[in-house]
C-alpha positions as CSV (number, residue, x, y, z in Angstrom):
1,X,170.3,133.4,163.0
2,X,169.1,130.2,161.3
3,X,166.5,129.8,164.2
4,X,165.5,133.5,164.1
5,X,164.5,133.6,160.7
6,X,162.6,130.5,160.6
7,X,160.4,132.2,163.5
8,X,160.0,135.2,161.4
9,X,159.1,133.3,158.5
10,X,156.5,131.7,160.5
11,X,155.2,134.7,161.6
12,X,155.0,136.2,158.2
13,X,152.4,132.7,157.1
14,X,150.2,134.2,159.4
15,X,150.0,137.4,158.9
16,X,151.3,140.5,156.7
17,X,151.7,142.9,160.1
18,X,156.1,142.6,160.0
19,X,157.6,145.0,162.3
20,X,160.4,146.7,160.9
21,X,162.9,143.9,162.6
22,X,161.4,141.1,160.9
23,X,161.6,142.8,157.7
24,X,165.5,143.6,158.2
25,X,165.8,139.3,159.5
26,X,164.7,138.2,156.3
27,X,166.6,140.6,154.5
28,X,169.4,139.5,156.3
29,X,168.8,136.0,155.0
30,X,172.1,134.4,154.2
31,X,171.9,132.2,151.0
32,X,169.6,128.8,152.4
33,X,167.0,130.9,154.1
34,X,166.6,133.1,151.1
35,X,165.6,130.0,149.0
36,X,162.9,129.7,151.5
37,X,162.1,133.2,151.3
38,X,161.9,133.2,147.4
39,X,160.0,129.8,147.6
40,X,157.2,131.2,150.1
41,X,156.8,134.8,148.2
42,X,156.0,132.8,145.0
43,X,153.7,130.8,146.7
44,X,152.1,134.2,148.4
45,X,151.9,135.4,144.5
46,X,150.4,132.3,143.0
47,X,147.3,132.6,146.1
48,X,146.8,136.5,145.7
49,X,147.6,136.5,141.8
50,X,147.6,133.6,140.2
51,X,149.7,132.7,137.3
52,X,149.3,135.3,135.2
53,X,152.2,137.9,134.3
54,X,150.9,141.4,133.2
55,X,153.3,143.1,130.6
56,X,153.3,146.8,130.4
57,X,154.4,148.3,127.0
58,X,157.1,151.3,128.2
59,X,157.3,154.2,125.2
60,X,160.1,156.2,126.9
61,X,158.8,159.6,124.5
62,X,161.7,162.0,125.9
63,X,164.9,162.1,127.0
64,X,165.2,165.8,128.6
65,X,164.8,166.5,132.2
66,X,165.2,169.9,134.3
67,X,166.0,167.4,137.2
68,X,169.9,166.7,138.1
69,X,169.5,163.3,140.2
70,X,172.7,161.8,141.3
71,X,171.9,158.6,140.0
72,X,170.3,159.4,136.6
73,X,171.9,159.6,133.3
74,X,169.3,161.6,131.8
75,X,170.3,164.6,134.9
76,X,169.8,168.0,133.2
77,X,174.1,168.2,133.8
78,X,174.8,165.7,131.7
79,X,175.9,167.4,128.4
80,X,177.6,164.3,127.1
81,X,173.6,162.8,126.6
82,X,172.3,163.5,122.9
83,X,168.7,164.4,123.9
84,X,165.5,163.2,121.6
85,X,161.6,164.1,122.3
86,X,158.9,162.5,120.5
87,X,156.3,164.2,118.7
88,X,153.1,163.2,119.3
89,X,152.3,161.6,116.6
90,X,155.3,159.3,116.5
91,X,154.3,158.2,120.7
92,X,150.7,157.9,118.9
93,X,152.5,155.3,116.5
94,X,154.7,153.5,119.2
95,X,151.1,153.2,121.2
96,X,149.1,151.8,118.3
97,X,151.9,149.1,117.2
98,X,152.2,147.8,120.8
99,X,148.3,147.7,121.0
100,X,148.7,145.5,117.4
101,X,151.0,143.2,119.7
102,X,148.9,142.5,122.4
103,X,149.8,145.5,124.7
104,X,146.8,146.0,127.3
105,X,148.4,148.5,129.1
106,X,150.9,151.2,127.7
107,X,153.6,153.5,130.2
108,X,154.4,156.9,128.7
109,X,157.3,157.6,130.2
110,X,160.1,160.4,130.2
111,X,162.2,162.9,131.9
112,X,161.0,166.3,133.8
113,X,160.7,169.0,131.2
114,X,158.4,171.4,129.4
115,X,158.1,170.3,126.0
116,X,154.8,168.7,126.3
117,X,152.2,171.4,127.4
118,X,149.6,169.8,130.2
119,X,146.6,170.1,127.9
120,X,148.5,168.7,124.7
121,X,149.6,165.9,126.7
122,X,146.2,165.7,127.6
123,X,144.9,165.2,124.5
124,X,147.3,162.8,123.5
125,X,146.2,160.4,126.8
126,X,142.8,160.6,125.4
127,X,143.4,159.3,121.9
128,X,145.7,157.0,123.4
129,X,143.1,155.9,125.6
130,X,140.3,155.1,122.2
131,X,142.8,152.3,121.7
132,X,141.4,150.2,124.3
133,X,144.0,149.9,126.6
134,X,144.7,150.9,130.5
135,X,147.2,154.1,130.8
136,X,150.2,154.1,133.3
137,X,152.0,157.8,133.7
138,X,155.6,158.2,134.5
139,X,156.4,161.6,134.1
140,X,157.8,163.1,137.3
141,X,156.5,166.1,139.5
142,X,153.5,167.9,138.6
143,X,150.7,170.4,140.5
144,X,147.9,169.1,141.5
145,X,145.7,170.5,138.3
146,X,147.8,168.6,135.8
147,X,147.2,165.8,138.1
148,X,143.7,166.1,137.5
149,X,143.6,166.9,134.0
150,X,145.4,164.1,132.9
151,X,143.4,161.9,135.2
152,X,139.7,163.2,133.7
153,X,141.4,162.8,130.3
154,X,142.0,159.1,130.8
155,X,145.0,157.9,132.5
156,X,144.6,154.5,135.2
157,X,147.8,155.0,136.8
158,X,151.1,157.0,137.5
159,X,154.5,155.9,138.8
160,X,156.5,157.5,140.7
161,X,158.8,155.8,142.7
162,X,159.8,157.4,146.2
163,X,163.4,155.3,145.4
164,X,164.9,155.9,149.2
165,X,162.7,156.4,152.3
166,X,165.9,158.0,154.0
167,X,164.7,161.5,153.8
168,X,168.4,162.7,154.2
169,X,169.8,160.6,151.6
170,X,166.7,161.3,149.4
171,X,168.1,165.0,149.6
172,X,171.2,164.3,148.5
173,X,170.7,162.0,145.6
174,X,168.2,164.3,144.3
175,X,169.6,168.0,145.1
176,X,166.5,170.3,146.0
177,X,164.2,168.0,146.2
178,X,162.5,166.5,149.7
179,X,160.9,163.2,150.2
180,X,158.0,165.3,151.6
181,X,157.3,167.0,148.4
182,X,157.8,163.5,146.7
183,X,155.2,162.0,149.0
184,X,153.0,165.3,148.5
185,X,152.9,164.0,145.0
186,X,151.7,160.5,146.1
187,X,149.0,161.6,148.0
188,X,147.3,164.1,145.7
189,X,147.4,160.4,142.9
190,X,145.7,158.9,144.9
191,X,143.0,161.4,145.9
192,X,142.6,161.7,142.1
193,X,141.8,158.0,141.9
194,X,145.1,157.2,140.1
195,X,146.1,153.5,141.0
196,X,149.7,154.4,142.6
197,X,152.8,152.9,141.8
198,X,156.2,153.8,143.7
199,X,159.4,151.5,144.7
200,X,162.8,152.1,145.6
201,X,166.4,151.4,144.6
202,X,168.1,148.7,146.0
203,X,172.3,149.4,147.0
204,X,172.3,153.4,147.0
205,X,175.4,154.6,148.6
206,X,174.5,155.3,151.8
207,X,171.5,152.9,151.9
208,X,171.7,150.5,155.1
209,X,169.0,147.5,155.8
210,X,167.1,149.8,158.1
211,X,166.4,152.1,155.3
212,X,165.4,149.4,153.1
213,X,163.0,148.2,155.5
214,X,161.5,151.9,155.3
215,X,161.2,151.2,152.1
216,X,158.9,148.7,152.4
217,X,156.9,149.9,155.4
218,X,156.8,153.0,153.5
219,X,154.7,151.0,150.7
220,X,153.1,149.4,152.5
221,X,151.7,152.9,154.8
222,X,151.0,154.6,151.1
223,X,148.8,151.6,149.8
224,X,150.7,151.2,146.7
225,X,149.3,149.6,143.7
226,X,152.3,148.8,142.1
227,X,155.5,149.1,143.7
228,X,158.5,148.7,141.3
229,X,161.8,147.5,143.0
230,X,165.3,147.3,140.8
231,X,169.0,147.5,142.0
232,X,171.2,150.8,141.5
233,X,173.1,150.9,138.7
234,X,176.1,153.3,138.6
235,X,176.2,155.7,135.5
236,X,179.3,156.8,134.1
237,X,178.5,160.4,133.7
238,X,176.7,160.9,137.0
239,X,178.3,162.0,140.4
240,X,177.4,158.7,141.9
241,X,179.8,156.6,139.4
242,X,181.8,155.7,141.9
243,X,178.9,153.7,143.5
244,X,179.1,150.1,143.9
245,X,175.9,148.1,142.2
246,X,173.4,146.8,143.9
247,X,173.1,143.5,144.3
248,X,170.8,140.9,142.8
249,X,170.7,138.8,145.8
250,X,169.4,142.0,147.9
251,X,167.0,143.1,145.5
252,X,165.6,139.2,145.2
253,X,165.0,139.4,148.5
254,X,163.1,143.3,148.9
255,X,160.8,141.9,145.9
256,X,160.0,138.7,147.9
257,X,159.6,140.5,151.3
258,X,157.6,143.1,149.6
259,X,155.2,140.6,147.9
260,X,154.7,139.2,151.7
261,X,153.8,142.1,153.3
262,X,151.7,143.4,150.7
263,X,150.2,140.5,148.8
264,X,147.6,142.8,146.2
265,X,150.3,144.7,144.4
266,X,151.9,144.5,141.1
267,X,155.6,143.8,141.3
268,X,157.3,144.1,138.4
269,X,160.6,142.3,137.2
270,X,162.3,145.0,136.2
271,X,164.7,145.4,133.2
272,X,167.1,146.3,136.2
273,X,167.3,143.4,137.0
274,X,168.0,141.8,133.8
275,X,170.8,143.9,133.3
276,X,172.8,142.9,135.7
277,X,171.7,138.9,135.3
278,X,171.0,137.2,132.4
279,X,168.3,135.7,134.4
280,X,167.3,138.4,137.0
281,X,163.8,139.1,135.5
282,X,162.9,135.3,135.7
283,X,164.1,135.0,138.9
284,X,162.1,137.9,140.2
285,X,159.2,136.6,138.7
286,X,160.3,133.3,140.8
287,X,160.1,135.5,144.0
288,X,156.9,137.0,144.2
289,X,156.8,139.7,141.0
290,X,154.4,139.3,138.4
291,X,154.5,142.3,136.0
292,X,157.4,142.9,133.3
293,X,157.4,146.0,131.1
294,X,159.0,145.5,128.1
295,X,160.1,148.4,125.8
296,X,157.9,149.3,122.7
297,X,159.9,152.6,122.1
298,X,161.1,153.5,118.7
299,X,164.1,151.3,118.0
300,X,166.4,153.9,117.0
301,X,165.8,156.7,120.2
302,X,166.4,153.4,123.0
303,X,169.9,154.0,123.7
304,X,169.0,157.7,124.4
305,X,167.2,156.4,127.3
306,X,169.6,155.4,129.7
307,X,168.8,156.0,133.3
308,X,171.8,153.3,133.9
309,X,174.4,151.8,131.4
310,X,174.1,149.0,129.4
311,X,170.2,148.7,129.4
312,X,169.4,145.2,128.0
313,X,167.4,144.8,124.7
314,X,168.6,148.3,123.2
315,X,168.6,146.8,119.6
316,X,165.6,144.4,119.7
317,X,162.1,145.5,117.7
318,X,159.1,145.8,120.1
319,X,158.0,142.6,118.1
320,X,161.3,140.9,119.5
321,X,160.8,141.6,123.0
322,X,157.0,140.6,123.2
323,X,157.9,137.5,121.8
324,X,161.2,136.8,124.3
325,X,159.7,138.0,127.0
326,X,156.8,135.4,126.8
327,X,158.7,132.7,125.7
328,X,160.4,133.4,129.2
329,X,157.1,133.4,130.8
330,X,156.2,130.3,129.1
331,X,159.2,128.5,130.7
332,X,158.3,129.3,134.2
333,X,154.9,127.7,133.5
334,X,153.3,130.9,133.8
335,X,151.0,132.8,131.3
336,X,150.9,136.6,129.9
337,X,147.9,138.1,131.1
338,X,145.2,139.3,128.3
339,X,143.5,141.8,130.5
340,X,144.3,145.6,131.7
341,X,145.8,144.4,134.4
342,X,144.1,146.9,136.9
343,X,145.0,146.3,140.8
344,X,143.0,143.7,142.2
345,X,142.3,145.9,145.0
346,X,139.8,147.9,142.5
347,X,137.4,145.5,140.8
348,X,137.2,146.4,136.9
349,X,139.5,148.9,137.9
350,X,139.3,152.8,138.4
């Protein structure tokens, strides 16, 4: 095996075309070759994007969603959830105090529902936008108009993460929903001129290394922009509770092969990850990632917002977290970025 992966390690210096088995030998790394792994995927980042870490300022404006996702604790079904939505002028507020801390690019984020009207949300992305600042979109399934709208009003980006490239499995985790219909979605973002940002969970029941090296290939087909890439994290009141975790090791290792394959993308460190190691978003950032999004939400609505349990950094101000968060950096001998952080793959951005 040890021999195996050293020639597919090789191969992966010279060139970013893995076949789907050389994906699933590194991600069958045992604990030695993963080092190696980890060691060249930094090295890849430091080449294609230097030293800088982009943070993204996440305002999570609502926690109501029409969608009942097997893995999510904000599923429609889930009566036990006290649900919050954000006016506009208190997301306005959130956006203007993380702009005062340094913030160049903001994520509205929130759960599928109608509470926000396509034109008022419009509107909102444009004010937002007279703040200087780049404008990522995570806000779940939309026609192609809203698309559009929201694009000519001002927003740079939208995530929305594809999270299992198993269309079967995707069915069931998300109940009438299809991977095609998710992918639909993709397509039409990137027609618009969004820059795209997807990923996956890592240790979904069901999942097997063959459908995490979909994953990848499947980023890698899409031309992501940003491809964000965390473990699952079993939630209490979900039907999946009886899932196991998924591992940090594992997810390491999908955010190192990802950065290989696909050396131009943003890969965050997710929060994820810290959750389930005090040290997982530095060592992702160790392994090829070189984003973290840190939460400027409204102190008092963060542990409404719990796609997973025991979310780290619940409690901290938005102040707090900017200033851990690059203290961290600072350690690693890396610096915070002070521009929009646009993909590299779109000079001066979109």
């Amino acid at each position: 095996m040890e021999k195996i992966f050293a020639a597919t390690l090789d191969k992966a210096r010279k060139t970013t075309e893995l076949s789907k088995e050389d994906i699933k030998t590194l991600l069958a790394a045992g604990e030695k070759e993963s080092q190696a792994l980890f060691q060249y995927a930094d090295k890849v980042r430091a080449k294609y994007m230097g030293k800088e870490v982009h943070l993204r300022g996440i305002i999570e404006f609502s926690n109501y969603c029409k969608q009942n996702c097997h893995y999510c604790g904000l599923r429609y079904d889930n009566k036990k959830l006290k649900r919050y939505k954000l006016s506009y002028e208190e997301i306005y507020a959130a956006a203007k105090s993380a702009v005062q801390l340094g913030y160049r690019t903001l994520v509205l984020q929130g759960g599928e529902d109608n509470h926000y009207s396509p034109g008022d949300f419009a509107e909102l992305i444009k004010d937002i936008k007279k703040l200087d600042v780049a404008i990522t979109i995570s806000f779940g399934e939309h026609d192609y108009a809203t698309y559009k709208l929201w694009r000519e009003a001002g927003a740079d980006r939208y995530l929305i993460k594809h999270e299992t490239a198993d269309p079967v499995l995707y069915t069931q985790i998300r109940p009438g929903k299809t991977l095609e219909e998710r992918l639909q979605c993709q397509s039409w973002l990137k027609e618009l001129g969004y820059q795209l940002g997807s990923g996956c969970m890592v240790g979904l029941p069901g999942q097997t290394l063959d459908t995490l090296a979909d994953d990848l290939l499947l980023l890698k087909k899409m031309d992501v922009d940003m491809a964000g890439i965390g473990p699952f994290i079993p939630h209490p009141d979900t039907p999946l509770a009886w899932g196991e975790q998924g591992t940090l090791e594992m997810t390491l290792k999908m955010v190192a092969v990802a950065r290989i394959i696909m050396p131009l993308i943003h890969l965050p460190s997710t929060t994820a990850l810290g959750t389930i190691h005090p040290r997982g978003r530095e060592m992702a950032l160790a392994a090829g990632a070189n984003v973290v999004m840190p939460n400027v939400s409204p102190t008092e609505f963060r542990e409404l917002y719990q796609i997973y349990p025991n979310k780290i950094c619940l409690n901290d101000t938005p102040g707090h977290c900017r200033n851990c968060i690059s203290g961290k950096i600072a350690a690693l001998g890396r610096t915070v970025s002070n521009d929009y952080g646009h993909s590299p793959k779109f000079k001066g951005g979109r």
